[in-house]
mmCIF file of the N, C-alpha and C atoms, coordinates in Angstrom:
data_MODEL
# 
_entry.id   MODEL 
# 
loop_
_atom_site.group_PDB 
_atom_site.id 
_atom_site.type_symbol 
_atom_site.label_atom_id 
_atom_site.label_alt_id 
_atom_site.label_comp_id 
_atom_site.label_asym_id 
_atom_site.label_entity_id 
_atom_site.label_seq_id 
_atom_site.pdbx_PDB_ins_code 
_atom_site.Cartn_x 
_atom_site.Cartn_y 
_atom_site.Cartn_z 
_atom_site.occupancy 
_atom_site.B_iso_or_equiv 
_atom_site.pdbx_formal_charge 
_atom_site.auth_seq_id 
_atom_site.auth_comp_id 
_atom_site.auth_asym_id 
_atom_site.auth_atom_id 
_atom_site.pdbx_PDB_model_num 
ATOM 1   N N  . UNK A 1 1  ? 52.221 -48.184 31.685 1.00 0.00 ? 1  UNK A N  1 
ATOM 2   C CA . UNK A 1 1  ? 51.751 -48.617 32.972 1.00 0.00 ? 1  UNK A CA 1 
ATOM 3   C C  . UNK A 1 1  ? 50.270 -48.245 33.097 1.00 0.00 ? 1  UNK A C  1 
ATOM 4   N N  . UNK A 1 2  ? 49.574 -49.286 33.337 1.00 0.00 ? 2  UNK A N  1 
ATOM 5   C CA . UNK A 1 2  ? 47.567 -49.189 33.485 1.00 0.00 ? 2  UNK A CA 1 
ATOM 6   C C  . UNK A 1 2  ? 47.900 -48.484 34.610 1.00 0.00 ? 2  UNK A C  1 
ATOM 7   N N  . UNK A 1 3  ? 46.702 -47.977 34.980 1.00 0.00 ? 3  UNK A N  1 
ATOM 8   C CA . UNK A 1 3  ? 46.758 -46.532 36.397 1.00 0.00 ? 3  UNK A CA 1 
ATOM 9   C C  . UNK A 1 3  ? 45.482 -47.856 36.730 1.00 0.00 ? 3  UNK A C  1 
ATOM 10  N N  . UNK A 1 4  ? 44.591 -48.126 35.534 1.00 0.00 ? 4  UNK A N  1 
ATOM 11  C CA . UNK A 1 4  ? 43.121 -48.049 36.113 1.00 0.00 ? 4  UNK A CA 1 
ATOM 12  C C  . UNK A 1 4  ? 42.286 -48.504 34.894 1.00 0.00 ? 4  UNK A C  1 
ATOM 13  N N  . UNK A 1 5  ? 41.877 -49.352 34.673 1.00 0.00 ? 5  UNK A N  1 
ATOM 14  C CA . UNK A 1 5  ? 40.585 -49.962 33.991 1.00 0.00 ? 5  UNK A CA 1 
ATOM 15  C C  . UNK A 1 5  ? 39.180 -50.354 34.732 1.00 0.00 ? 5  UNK A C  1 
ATOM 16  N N  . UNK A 1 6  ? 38.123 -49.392 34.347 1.00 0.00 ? 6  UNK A N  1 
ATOM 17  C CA . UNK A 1 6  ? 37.374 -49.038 35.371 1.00 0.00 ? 6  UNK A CA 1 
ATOM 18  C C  . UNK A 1 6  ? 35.983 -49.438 34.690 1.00 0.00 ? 6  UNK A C  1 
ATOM 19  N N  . UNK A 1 7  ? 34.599 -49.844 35.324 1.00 0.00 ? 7  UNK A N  1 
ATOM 20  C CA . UNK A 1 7  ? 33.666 -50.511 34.701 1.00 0.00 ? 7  UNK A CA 1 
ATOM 21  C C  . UNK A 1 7  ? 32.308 -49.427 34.843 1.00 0.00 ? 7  UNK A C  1 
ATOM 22  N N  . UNK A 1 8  ? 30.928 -49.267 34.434 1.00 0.00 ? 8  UNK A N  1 
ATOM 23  C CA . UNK A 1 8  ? 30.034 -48.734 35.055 1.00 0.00 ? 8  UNK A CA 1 
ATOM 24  C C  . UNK A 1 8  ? 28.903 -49.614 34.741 1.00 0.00 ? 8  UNK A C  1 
ATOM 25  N N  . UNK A 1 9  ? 28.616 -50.501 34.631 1.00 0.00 ? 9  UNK A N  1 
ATOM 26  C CA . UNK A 1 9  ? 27.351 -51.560 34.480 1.00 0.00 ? 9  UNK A CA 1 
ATOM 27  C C  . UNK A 1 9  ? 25.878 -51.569 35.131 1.00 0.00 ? 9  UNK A C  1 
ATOM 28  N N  . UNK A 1 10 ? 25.074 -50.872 34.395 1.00 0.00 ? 10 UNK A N  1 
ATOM 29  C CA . UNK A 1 10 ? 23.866 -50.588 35.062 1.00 0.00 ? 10 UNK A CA 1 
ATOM 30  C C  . UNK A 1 10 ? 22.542 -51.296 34.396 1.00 0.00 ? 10 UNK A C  1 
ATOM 31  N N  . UNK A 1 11 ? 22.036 -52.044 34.223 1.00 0.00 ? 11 UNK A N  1 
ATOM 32  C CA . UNK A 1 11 ? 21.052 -53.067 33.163 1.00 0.00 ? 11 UNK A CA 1 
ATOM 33  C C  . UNK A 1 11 ? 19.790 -52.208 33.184 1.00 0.00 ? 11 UNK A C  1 
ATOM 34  N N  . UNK A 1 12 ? 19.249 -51.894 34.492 1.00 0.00 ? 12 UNK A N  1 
ATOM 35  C CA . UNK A 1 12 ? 18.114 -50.502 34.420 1.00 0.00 ? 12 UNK A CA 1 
ATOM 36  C C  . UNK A 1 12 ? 17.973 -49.646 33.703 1.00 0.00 ? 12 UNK A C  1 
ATOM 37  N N  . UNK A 1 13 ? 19.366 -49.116 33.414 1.00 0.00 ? 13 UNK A N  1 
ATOM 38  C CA . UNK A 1 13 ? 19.993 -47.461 33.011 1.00 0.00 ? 13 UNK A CA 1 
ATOM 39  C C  . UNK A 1 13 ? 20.211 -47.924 31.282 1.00 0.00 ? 13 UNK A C  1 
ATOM 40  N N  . UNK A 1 14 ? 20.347 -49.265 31.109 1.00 0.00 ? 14 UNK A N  1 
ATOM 41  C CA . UNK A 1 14 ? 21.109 -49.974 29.091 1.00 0.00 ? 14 UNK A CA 1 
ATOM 42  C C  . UNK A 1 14 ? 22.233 -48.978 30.080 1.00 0.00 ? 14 UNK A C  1 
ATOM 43  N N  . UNK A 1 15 ? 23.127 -49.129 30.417 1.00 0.00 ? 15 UNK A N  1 
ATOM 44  C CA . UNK A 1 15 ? 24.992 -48.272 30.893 1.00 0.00 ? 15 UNK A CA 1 
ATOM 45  C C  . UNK A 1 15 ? 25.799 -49.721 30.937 1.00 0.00 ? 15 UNK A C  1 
ATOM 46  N N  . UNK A 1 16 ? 26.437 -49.380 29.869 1.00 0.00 ? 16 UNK A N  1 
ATOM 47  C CA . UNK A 1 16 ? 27.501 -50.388 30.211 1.00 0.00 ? 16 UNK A CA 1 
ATOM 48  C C  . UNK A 1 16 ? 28.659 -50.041 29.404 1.00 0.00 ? 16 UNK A C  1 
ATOM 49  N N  . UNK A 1 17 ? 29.661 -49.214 30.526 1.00 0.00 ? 17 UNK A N  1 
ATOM 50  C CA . UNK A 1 17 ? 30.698 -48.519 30.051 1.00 0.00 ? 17 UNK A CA 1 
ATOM 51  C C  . UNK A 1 17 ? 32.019 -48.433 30.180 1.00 0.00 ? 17 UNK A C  1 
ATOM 52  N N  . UNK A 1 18 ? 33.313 -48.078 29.875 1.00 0.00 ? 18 UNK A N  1 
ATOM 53  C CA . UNK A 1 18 ? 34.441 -48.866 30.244 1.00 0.00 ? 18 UNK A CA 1 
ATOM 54  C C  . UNK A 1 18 ? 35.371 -47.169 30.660 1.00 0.00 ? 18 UNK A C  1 
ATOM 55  N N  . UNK A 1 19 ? 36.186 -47.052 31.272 1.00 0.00 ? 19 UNK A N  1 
ATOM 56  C CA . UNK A 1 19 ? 37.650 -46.122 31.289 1.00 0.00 ? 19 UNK A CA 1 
ATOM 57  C C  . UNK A 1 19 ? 38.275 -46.659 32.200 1.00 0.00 ? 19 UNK A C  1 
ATOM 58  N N  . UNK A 1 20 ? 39.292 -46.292 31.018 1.00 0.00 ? 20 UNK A N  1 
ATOM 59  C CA . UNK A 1 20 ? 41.239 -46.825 30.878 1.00 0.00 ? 20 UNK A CA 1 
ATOM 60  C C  . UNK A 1 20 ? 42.202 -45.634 31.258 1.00 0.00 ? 20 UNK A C  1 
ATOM 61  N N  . UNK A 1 21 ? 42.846 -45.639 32.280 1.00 0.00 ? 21 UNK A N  1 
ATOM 62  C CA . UNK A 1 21 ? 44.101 -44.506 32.371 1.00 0.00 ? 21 UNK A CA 1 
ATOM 63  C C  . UNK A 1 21 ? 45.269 -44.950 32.617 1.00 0.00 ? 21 UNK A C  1 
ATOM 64  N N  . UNK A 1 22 ? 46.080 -44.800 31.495 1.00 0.00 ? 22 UNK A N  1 
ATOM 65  C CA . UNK A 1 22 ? 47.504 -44.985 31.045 1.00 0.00 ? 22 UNK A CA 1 
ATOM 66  C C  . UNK A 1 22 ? 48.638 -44.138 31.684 1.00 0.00 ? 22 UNK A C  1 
ATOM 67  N N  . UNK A 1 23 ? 49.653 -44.484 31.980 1.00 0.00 ? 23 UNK A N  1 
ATOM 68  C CA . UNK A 1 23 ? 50.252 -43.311 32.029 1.00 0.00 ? 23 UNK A CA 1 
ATOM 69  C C  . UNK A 1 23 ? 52.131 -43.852 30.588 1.00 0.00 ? 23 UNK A C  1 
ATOM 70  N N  . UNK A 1 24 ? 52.385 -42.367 29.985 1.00 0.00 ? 24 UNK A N  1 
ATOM 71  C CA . UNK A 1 24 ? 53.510 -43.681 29.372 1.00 0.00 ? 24 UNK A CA 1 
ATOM 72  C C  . UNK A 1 24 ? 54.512 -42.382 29.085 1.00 0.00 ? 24 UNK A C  1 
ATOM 73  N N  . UNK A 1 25 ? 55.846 -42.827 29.026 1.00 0.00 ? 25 UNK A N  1 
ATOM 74  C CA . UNK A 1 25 ? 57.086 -41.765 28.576 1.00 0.00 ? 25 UNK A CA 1 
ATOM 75  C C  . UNK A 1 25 ? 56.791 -41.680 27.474 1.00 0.00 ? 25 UNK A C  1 
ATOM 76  N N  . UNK A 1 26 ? 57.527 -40.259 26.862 1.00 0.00 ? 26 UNK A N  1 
ATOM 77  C CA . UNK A 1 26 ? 57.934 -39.453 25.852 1.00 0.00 ? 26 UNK A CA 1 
ATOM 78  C C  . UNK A 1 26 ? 58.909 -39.546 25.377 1.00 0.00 ? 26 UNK A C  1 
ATOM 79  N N  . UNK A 1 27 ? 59.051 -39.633 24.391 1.00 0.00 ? 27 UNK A N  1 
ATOM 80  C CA . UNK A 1 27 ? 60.932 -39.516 23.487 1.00 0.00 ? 27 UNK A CA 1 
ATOM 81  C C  . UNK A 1 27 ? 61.196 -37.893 24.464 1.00 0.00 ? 27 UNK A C  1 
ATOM 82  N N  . UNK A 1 28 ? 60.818 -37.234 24.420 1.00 0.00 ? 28 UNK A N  1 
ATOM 83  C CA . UNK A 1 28 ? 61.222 -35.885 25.032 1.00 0.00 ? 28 UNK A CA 1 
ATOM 84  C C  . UNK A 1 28 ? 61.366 -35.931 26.602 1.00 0.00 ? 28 UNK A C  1 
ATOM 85  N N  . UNK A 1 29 ? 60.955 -36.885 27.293 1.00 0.00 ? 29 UNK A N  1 
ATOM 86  C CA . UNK A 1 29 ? 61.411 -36.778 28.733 1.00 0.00 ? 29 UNK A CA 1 
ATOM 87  C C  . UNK A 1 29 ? 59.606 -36.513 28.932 1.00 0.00 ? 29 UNK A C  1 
ATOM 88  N N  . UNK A 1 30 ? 58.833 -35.928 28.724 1.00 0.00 ? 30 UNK A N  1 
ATOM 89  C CA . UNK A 1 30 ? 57.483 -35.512 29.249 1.00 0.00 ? 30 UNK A CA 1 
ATOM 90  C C  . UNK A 1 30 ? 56.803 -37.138 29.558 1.00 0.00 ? 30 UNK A C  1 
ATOM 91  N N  . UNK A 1 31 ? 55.703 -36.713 30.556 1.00 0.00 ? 31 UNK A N  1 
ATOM 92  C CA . UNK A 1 31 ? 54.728 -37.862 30.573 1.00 0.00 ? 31 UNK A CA 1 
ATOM 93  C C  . UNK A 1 31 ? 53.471 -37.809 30.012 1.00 0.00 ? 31 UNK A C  1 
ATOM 94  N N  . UNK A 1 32 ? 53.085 -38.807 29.316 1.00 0.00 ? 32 UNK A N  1 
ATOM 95  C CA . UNK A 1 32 ? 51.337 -38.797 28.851 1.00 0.00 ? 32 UNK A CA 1 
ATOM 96  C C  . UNK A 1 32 ? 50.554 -39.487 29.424 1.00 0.00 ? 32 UNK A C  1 
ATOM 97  N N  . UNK A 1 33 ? 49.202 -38.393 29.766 1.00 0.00 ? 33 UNK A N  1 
ATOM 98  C CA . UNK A 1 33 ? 48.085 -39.358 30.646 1.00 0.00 ? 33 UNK A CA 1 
ATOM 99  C C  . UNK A 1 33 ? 47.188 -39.735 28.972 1.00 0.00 ? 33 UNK A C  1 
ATOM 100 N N  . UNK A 1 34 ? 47.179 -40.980 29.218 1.00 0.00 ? 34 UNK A N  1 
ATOM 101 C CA . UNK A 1 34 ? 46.204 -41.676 28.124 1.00 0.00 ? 34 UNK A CA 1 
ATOM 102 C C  . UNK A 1 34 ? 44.984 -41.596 28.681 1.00 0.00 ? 34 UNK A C  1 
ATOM 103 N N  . UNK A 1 35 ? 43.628 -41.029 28.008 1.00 0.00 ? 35 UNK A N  1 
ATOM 104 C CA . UNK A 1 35 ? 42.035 -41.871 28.750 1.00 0.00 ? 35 UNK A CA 1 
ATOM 105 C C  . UNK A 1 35 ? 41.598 -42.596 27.413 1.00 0.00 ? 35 UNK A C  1 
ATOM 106 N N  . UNK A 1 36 ? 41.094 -43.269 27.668 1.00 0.00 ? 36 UNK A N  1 
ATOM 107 C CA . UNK A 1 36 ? 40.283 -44.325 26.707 1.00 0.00 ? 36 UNK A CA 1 
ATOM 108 C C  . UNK A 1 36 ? 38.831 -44.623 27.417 1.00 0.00 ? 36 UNK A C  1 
ATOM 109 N N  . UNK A 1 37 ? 37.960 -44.607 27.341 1.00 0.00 ? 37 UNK A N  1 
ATOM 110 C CA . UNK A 1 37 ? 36.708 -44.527 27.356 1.00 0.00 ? 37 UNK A CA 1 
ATOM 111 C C  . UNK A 1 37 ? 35.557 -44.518 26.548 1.00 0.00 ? 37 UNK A C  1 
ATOM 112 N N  . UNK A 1 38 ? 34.277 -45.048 26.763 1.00 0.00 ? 38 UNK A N  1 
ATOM 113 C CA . UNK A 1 38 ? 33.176 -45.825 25.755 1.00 0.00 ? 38 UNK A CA 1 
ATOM 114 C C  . UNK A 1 38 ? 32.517 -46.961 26.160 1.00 0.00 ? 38 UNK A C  1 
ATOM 115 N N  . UNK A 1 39 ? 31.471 -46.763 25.025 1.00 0.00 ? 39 UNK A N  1 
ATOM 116 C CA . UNK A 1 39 ? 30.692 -48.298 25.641 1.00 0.00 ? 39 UNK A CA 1 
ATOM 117 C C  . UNK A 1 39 ? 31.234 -49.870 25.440 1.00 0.00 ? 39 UNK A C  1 
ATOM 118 N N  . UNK A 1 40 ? 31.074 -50.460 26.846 1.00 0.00 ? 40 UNK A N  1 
ATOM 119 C CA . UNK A 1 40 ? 31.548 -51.547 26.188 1.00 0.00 ? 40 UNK A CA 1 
ATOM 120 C C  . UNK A 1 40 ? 31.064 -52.161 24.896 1.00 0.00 ? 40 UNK A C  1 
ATOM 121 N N  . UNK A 1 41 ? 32.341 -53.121 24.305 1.00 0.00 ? 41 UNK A N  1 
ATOM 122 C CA . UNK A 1 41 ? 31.924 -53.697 23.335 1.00 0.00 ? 41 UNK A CA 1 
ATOM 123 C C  . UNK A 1 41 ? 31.828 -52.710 21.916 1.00 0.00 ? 41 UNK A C  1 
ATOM 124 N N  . UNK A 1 42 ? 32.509 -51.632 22.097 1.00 0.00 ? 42 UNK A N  1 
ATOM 125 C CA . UNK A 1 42 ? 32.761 -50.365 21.443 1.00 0.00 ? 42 UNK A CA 1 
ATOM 126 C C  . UNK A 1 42 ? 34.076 -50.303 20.927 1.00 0.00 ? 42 UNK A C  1 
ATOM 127 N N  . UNK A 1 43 ? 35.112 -49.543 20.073 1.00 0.00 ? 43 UNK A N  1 
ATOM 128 C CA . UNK A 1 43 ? 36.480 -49.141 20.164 1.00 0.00 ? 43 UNK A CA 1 
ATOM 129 C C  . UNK A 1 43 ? 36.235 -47.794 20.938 1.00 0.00 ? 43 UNK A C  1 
ATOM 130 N N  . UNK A 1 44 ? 35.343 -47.216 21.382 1.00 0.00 ? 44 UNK A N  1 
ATOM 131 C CA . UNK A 1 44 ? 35.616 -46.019 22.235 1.00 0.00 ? 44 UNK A CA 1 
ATOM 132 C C  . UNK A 1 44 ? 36.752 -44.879 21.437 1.00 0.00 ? 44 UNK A C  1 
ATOM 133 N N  . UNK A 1 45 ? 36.679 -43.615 22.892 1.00 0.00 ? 45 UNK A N  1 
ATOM 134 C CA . UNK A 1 45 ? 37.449 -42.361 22.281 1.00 0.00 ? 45 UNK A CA 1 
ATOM 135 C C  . UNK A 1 45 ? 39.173 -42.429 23.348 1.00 0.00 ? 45 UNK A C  1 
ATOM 136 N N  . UNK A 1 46 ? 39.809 -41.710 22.674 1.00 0.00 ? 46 UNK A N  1 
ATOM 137 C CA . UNK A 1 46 ? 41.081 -41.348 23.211 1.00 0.00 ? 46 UNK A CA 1 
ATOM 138 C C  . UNK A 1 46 ? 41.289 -39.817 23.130 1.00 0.00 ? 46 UNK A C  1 
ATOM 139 N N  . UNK A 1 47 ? 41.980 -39.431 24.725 1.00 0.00 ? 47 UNK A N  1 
ATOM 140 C CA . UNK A 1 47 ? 42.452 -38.257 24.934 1.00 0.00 ? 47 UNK A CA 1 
ATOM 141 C C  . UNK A 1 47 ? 43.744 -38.441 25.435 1.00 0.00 ? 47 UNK A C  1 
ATOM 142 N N  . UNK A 1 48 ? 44.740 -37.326 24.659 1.00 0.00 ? 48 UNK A N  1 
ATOM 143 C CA . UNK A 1 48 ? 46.312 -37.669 25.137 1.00 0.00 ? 48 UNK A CA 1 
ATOM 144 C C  . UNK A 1 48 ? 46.438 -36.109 25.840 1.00 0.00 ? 48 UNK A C  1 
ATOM 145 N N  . UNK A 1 49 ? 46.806 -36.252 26.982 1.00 0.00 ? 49 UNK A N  1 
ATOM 146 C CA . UNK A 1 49 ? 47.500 -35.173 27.686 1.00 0.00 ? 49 UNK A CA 1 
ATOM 147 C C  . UNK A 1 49 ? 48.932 -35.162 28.331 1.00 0.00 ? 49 UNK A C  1 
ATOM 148 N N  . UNK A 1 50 ? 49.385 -34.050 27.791 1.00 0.00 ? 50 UNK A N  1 
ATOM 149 C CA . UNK A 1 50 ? 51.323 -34.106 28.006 1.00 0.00 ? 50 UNK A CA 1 
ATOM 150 C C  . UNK A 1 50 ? 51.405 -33.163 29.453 1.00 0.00 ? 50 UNK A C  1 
ATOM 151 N N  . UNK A 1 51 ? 52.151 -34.200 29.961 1.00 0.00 ? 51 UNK A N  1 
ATOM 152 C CA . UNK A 1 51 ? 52.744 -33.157 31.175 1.00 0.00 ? 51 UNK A CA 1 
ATOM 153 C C  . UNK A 1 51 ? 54.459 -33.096 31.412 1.00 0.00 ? 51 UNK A C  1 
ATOM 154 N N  . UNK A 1 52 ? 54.850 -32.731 31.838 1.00 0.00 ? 52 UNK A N  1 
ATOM 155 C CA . UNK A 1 52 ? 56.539 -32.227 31.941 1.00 0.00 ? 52 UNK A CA 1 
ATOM 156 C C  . UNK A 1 52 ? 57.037 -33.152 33.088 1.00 0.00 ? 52 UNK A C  1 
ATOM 157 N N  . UNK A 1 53 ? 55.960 -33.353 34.077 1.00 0.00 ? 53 UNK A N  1 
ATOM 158 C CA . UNK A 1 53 ? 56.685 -34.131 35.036 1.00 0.00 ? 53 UNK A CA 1 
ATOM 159 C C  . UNK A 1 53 ? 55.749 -35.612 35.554 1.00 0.00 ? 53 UNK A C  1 
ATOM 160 N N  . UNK A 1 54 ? 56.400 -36.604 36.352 1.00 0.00 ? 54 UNK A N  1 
ATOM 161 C CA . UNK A 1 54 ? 55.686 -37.682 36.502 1.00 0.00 ? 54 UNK A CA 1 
ATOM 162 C C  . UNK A 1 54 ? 54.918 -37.246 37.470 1.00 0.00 ? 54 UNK A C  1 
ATOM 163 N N  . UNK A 1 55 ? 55.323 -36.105 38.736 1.00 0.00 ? 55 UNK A N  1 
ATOM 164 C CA . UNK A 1 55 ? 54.662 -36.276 39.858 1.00 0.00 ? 55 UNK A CA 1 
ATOM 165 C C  . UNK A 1 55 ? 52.957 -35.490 39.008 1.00 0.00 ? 55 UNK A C  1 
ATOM 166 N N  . UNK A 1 56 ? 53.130 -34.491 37.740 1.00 0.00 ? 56 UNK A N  1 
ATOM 167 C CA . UNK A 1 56 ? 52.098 -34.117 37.572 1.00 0.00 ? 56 UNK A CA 1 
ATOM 168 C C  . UNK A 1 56 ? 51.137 -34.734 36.758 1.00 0.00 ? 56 UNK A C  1 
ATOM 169 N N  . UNK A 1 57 ? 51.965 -35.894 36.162 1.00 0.00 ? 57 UNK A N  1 
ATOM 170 C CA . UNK A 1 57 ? 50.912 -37.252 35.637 1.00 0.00 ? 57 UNK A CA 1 
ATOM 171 C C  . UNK A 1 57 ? 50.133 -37.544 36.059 1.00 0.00 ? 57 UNK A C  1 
ATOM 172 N N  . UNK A 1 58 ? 50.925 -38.109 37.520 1.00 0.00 ? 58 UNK A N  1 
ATOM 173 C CA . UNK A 1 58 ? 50.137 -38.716 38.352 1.00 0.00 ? 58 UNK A CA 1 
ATOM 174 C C  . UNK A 1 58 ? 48.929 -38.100 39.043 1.00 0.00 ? 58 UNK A C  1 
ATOM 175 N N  . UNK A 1 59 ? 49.240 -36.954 39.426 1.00 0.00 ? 59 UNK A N  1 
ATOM 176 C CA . UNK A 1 59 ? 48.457 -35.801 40.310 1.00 0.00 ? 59 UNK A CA 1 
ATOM 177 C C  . UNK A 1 59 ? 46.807 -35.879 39.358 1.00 0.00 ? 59 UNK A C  1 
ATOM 178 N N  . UNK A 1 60 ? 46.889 -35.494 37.613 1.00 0.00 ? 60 UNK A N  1 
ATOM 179 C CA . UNK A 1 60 ? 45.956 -35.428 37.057 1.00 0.00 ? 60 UNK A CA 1 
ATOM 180 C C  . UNK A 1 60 ? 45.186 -36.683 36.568 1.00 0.00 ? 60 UNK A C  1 
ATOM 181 N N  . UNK A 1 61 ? 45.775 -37.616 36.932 1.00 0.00 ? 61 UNK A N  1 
ATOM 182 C CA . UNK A 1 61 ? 45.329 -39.048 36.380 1.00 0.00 ? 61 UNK A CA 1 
ATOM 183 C C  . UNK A 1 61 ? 44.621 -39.135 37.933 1.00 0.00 ? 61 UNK A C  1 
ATOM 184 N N  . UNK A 1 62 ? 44.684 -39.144 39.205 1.00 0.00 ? 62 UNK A N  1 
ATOM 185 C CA . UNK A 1 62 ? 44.424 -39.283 40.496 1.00 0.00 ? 62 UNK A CA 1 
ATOM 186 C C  . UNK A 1 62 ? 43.201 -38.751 39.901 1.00 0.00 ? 62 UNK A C  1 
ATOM 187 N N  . UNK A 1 63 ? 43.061 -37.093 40.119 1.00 0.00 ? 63 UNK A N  1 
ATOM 188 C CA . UNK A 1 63 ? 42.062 -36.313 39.938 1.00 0.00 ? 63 UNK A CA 1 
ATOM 189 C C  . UNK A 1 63 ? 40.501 -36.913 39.312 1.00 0.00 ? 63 UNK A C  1 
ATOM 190 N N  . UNK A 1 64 ? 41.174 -37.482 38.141 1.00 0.00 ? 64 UNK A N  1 
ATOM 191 C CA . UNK A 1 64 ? 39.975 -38.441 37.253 1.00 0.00 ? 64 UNK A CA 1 
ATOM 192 C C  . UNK A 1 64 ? 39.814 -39.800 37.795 1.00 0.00 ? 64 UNK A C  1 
ATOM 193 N N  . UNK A 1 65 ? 40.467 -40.284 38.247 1.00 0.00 ? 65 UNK A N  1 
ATOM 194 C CA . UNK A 1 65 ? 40.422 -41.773 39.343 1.00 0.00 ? 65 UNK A CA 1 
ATOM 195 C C  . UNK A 1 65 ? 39.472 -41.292 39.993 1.00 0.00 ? 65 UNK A C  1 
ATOM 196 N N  . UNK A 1 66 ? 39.546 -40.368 41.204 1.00 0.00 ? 66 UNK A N  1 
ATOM 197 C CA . UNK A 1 66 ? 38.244 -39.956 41.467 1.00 0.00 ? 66 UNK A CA 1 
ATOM 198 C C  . UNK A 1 66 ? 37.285 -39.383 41.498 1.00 0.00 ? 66 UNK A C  1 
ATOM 199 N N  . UNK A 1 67 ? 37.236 -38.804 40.136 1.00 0.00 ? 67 UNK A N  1 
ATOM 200 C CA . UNK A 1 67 ? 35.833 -38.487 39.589 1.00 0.00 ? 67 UNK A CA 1 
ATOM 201 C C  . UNK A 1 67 ? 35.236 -39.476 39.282 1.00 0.00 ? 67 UNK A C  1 
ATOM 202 N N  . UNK A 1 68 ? 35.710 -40.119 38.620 1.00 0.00 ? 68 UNK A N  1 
ATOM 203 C CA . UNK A 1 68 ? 34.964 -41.505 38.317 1.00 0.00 ? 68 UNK A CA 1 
ATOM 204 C C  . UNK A 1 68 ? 34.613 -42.578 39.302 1.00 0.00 ? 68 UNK A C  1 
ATOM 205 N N  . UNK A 1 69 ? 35.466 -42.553 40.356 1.00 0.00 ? 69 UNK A N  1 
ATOM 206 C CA . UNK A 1 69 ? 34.563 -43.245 41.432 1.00 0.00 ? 69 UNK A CA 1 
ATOM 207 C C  . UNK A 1 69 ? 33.212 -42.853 41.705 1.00 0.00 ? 69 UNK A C  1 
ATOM 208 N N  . UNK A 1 70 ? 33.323 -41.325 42.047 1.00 0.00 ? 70 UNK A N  1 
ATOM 209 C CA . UNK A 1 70 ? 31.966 -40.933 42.652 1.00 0.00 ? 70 UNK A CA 1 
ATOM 210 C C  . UNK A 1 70 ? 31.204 -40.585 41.367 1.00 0.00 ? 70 UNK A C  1 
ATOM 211 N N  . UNK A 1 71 ? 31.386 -40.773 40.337 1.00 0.00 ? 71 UNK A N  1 
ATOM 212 C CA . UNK A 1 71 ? 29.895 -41.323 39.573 1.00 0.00 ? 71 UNK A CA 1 
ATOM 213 C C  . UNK A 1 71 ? 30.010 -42.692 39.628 1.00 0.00 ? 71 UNK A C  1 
ATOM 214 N N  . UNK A 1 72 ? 30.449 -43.550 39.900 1.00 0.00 ? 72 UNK A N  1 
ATOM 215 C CA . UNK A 1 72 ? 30.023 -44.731 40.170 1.00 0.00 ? 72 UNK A CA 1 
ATOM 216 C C  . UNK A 1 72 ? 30.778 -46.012 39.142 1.00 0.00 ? 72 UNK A C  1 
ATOM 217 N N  . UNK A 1 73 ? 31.698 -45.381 38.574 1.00 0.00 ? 73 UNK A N  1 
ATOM 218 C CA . UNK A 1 73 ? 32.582 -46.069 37.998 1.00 0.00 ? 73 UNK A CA 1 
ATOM 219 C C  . UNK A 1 73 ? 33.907 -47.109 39.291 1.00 0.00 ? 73 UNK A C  1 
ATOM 220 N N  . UNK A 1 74 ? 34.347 -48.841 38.697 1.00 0.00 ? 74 UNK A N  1 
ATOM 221 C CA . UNK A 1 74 ? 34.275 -49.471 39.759 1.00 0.00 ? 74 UNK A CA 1 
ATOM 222 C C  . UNK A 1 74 ? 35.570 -50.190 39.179 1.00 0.00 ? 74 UNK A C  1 
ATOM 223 N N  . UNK A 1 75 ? 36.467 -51.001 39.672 1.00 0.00 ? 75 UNK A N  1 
ATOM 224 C CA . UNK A 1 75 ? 37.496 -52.202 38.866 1.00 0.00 ? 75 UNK A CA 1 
ATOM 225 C C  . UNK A 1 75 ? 36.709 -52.978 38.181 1.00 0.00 ? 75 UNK A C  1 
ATOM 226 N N  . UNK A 1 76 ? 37.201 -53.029 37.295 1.00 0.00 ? 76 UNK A N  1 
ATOM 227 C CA . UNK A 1 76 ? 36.822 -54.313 35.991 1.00 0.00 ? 76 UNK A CA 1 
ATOM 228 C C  . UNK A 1 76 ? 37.614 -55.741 36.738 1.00 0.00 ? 76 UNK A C  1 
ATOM 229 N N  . UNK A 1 77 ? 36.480 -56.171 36.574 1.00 0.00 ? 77 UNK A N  1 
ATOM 230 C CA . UNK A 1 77 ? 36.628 -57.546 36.858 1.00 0.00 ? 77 UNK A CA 1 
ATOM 231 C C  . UNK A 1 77 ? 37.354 -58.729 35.961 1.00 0.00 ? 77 UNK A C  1 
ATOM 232 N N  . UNK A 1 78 ? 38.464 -59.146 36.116 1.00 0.00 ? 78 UNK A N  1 
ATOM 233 C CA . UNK A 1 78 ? 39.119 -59.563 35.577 1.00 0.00 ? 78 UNK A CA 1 
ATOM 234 C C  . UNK A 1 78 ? 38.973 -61.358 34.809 1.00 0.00 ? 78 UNK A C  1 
# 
């Protein structure tokens, strides 16, 4: 399940950057927050973080939802 594919496009700045937050089950019952992030037009990096429960998936995937707003990260335009 996508949480969030998020854009930062700045032509002033050369910024033109992408993050992805996943969330997906475990053979073990745990949840993983996926980030994917990089420049567009890049394969970019991946970070996998395990949590035990969904409500704390969600809680830490939120957290980075809005960090990245307030640097200025936005929805990708489809």
């Amino acid at each position: 399940m996508v949480l969030a594919h998020l854009h930062r496009i700045d032509p002033n700045a050369n910024m033109a950057r992408f993050y992805c937050i996943d969330l997906a089950p475990t053979l073990f019952g745990d949840v993983t927050v996926l980030r994917h992030w990089g420049r567009l037009g890049t394969q970019g990096r991946t970070h996998l973080e395990t949590w035990p429960s969904t409500g704390e998936a969600k809680a830490s995937a939120n957290r980075t939802l809005q960090q990245k707003s307030r640097r200025g990260y936005r929805p990708a335009e489809r």
